[in-house]
C-alpha positions as CSV (number, residue, x, y, z in Angstrom):
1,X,91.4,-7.8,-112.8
2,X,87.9,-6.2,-113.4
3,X,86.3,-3.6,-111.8
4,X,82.3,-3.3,-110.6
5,X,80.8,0.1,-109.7
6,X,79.0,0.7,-106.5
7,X,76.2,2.9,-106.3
8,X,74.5,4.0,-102.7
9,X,72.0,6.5,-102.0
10,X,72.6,8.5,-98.7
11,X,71.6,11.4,-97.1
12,X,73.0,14.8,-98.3
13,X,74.1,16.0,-94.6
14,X,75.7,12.6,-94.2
15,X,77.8,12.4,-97.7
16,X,78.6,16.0,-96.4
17,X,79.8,15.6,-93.2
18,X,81.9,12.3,-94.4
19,X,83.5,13.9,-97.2
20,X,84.7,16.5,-94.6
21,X,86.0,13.8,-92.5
22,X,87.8,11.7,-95.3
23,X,89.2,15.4,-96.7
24,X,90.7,16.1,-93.6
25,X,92.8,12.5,-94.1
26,X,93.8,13.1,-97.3
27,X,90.9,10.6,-98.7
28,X,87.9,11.1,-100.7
29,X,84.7,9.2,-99.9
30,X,85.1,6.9,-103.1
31,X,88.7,6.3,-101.6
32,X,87.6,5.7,-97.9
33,X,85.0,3.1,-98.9
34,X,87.4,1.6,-101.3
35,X,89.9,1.0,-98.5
36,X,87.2,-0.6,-96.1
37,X,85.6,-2.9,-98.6
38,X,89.5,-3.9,-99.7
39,X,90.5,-4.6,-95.9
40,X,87.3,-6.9,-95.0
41,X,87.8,-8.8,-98.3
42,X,91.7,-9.0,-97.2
43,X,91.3,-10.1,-93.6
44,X,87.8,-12.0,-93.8
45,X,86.9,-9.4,-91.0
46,X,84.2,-7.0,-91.1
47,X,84.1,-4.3,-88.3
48,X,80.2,-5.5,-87.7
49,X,80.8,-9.0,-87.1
50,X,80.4,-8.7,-83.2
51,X,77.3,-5.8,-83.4
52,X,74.7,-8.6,-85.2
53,X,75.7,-11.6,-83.6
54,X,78.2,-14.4,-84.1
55,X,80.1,-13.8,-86.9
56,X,78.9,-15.8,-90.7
57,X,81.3,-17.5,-92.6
C-alpha cells in the first residue's frame, strides 16, 4: 500500500499549542492527524458530519 503526503499551513500558536496537547498523550501532531484521518476512513464517520448539516455520502 502507498503512501501520499499531506501538507497544511497553520498558524504557529496553533501547531504550538497542539503539539503540546498530542505530547502530553504520547502522540506527535503527524501521529494525531494520522489516527483521525485513519478512523473516518475506517468508520465512514467524520466528527463534523452533524456541525454542516446532514451528513454526504
Amino acid at each position: 500500500m502507498g503512501e501520499k503526503l499531506i501538507q497544511l499551513r497553520v498558524e504557529d500558536d496553533v501547531k504550538a499549542k497542539a503539539d503540546d496537547i498530542f505530547a502530553n498523550q504520547g502522540l506527535t501532531t503527524q501521529g494525531a492527524i494520522k489516527v483521525f484521518l485513519t478512523q473516518v476512513a475506517n468508520t465512514g464517520e467524520s466528527p463534523f458530519d452533524h456541525l454542516f448539516g446532514n451528513k454526504q455520502n
